[in-house]
KOLFITOR-177259 format. One record per residue: residue number from 1; residue in one letter; y, x, z of N, C-alpha, C in turn. Coordinates in steps of 0.001 Angstrom, whole numbers, plus 500000, padded with zeros to 6 digits. Layout:
[NUM,A,[Y,X,Z],[Y,X,Z],[Y,X,Z]]
...
end
This chain:
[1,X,[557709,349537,962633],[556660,350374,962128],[555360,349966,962780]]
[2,X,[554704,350305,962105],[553322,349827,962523],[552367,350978,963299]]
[3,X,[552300,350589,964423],[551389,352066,965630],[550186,351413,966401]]
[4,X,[549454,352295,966588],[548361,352182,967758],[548766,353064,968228]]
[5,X,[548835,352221,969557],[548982,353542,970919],[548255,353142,971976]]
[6,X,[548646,353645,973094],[547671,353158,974921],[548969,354050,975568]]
[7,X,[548561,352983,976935],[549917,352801,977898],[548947,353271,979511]]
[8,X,[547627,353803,978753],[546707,354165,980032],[545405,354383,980018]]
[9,X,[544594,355381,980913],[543822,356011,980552],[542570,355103,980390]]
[10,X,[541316,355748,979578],[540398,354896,979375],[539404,354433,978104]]
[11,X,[538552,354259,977998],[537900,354365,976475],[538691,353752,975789]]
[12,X,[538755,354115,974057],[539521,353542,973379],[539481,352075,972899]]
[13,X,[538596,351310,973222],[538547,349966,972763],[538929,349312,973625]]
[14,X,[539330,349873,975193],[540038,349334,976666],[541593,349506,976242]]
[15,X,[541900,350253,975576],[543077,350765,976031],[544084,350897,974994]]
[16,X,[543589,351077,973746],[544264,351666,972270],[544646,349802,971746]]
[17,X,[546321,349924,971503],[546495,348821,971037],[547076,348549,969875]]
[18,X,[547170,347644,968910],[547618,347568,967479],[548696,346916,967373]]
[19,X,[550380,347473,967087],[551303,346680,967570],[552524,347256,966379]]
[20,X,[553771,346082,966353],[554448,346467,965564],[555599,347214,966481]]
[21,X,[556368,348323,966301],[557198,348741,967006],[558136,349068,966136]]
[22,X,[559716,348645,966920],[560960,349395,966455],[560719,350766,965684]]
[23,X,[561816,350959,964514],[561392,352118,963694],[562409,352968,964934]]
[24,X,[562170,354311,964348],[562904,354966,965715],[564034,355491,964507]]
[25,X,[565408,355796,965437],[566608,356410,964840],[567074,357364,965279]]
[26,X,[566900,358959,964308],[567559,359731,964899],[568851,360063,965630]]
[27,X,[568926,360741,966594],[569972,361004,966712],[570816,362354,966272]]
[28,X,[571884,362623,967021],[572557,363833,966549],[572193,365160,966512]]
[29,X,[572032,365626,965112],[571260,367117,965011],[569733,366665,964501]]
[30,X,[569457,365321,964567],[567539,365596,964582],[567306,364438,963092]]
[31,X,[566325,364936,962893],[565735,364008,961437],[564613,362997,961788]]
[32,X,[564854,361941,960654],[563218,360957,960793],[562541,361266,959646]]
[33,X,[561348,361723,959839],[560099,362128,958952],[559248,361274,958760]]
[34,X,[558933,360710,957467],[557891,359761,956873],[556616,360479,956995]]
[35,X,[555875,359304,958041],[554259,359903,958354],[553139,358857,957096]]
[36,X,[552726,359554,956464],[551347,358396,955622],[550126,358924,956557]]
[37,X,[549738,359275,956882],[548498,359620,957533],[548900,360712,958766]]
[38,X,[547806,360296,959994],[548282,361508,961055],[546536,361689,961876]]
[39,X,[546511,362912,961819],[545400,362985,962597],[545043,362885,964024]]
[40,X,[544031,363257,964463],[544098,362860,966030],[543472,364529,966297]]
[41,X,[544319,364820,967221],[544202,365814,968218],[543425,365582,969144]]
[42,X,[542137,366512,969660],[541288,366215,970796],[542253,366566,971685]]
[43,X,[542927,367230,972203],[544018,366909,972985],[544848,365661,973816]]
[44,X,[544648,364642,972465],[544839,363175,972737],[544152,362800,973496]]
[45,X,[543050,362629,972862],[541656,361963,973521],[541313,362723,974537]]
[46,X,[541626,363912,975052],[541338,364212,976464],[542140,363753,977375]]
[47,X,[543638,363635,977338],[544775,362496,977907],[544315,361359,977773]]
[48,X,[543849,360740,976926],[543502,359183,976982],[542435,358983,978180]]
[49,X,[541518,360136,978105],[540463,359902,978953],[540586,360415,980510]]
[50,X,[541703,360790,980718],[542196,362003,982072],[541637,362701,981977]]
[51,X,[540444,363815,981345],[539657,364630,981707],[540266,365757,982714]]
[52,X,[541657,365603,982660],[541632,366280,983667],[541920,365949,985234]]
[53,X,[541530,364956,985377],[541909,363972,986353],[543740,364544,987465]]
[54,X,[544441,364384,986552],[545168,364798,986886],[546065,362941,987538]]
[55,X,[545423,361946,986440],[546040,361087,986701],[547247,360661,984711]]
[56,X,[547614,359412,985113],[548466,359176,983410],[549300,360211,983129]]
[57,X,[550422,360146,984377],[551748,360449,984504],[551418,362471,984674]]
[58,X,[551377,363165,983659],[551394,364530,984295],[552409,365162,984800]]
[59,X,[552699,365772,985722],[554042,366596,986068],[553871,367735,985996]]
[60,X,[555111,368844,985436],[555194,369890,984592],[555715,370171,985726]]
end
């Protein structure tokens, strides 16, 4: 499947990459859902950017 993602914090033209990845396979009990379009959550982009300087890795 075809994704942009980032592996770390940082403006998006540092960090956001264009890559082909394994389709994913559900497992037991769970479904795979066909995405055509997905929006972006400022949520994201505040993780991309640490705003909360918490650091990549958050712990719950």
């Amino acid at each position: 499947m075809l994704a942009i993602h980032y592996t770390g914090t940082g403006r998006a033209a540092g960090v956001l990459t264009h890559a082909e990845l394994p389709d994913p396979h559900p497992g037991p009990g769970e479904v795979r859902v066909r995405v055509h379009f997905s929006g972006i959550n400022p949520g994201d982009t505040k993780k991309r950017l640490d705003w909360s300087a918490t650091g990549w890795r958050t712990r719950w």
